[in-house]
N, C-alpha and C positions, 0 to 999 in steps of 0.2 A: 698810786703815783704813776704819771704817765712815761712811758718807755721813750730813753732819749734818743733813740732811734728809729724811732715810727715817724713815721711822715703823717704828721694830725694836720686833718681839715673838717671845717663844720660844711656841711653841701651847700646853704646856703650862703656864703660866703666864695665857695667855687674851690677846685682841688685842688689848684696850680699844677696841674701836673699834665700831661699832653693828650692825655683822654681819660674820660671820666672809667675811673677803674672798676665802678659798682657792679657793672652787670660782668664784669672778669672776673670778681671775688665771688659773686653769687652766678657760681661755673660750674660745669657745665647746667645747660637751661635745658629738661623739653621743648620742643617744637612743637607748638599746638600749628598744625598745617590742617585749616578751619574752611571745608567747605559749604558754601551757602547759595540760597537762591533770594533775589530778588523777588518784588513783588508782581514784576512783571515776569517771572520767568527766568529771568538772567542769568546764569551759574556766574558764583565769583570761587577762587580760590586763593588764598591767602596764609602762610606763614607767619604764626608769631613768637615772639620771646620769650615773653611773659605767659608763660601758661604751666599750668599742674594740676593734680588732682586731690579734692578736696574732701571727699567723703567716700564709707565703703558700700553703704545700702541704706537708702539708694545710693547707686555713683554717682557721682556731680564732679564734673570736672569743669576750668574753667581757664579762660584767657584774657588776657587786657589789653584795649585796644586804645595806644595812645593819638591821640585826635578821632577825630569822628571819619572813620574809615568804610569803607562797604560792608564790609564784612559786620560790622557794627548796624548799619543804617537797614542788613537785610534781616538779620536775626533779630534785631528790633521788629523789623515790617512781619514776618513769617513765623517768627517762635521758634525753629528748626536750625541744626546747620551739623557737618557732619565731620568730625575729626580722624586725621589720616595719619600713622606712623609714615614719619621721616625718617627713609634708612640709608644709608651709605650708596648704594643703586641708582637713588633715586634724587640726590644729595643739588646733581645742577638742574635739573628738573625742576625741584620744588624752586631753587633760589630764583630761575627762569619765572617763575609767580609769584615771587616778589617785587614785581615791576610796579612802579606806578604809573597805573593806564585808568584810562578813563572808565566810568562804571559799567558802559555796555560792553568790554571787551572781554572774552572770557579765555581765562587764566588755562584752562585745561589745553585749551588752544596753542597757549603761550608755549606750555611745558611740554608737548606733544605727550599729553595724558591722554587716559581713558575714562570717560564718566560712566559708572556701572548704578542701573536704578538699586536706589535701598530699599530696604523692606518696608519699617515704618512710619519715615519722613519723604519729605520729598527732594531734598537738596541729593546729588548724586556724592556716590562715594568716585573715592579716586582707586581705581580696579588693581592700578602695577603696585598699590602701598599693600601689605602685607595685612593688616591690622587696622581698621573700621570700627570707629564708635558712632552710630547714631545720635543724637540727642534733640532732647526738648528743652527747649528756654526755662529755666528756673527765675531767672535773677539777673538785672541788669543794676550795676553800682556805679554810681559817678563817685569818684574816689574823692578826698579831700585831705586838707594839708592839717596839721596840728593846732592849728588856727584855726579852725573852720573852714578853710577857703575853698573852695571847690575848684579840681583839676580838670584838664582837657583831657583826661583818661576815664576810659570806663570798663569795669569788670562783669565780666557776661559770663553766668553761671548756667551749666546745662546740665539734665540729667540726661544718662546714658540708658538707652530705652534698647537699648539693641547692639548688638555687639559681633564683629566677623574677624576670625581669624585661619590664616593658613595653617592646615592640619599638618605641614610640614617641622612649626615651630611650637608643636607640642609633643613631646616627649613623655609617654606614659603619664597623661595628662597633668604633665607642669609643662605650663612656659617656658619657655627657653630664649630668655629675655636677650642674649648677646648673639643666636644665632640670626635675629632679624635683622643686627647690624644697625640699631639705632644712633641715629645722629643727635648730636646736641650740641646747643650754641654755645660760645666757650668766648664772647665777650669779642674786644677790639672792633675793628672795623669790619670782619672778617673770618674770625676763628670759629672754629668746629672741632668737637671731637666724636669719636664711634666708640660704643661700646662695642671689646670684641671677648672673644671666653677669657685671653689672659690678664684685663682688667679688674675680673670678676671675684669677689671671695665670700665666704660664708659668717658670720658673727651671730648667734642664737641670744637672743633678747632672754634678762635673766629673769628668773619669775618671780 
């Protein structure tokens, strides 16, 4: 029996409600902040929503790019592209590449980043992010609706071939997931939150 206080909507139908609430409930998001290169060379850098990680070994993590965007168009062209932790530092930087600018313009530019060469791809990392995944193109998915129909979104699967982090945010070799001050998208037009130590708590998966 449905709760007579829930605000029910089917999505296709639309939510009545002043902005679509989905990506707010499904909150905080990683930022896949996805740098790539062109085929001609071109570095792009780009910020997305929709992105996580989907395997452990190999690692494959992956983002979704709705409409056919560069970032899309170069990782298609190149097979490569390079993922940057988004951290609270770095927070108007990255949204500063989130512009939409034409395809020759380059984003590191935009943000007054640093492109540091990687090891072994070619798309550059972004040097001030803490936290560097390389990758190689696994998989590219035009998504589709329960109907068969096919969406203006596409899922780009990469494995993680190489891997950098500041020796600052290892701690007797563990991660120390909140002292990097990661950002995540938290929905609205707008919103963000930071993971910081007092968010943080332990729960041991039962065996």
């Amino acid at each position: 029996m449905a709760n007579a206080d829930a605000h029910y909507y089917q999505p296709a139908h639309g939510h009545g409600l002043k902005h679509d609430p989905l990506n707010s409930i499904i909150g905080p998001r990683p930022i896949g902040w996805i740098a790539s290169l062109s085929a001609a060379g071109v570095p792009n850098l780009a910020p997305y929503s929709f992105f996580n990680a989907f395997n452990y070994r190999p690692p494959i993590i992956g983002f979704a790019s709705t409409g056919r965007k560069d970032s899309l168009n170069n990782i298609e062209a190149t097979k490569e592209f390079v993922w940057n932790l988004a951290t609270r530092p770095l927070a108007e930087r990255m949204n500063a590449t989130s512009a939409t600018v034409a395809p020759e313009v380059d984003e590191f530019v935009l943000g007054g980043l640093t492109p540091a060469a990687s090891r072994l791809v070619k798309p550059p990392r972004v040097l001030e992010s803490p936290v560097n995944f390389e990758c190689r193109l696994t998989q590219i998915l035009q998504l589709q609706g329960a109907a068969g129909d096919q969406i203006e979104t596409w899922l780009v699967l990469g494995e993680v071939v190489a891997v950098h982090i500041e020796r600052q945010l290892l701690v007797e070799g563990v991660y120390d997931t909140a002292a990097a001050r990661p950002i995540l998208r938290a929905g609205g037009l707008g919103y963000y939150a930071e993971i910081r130590p007092d968010a943080m708590f332990e729960m041991i998966r039962p065996r």
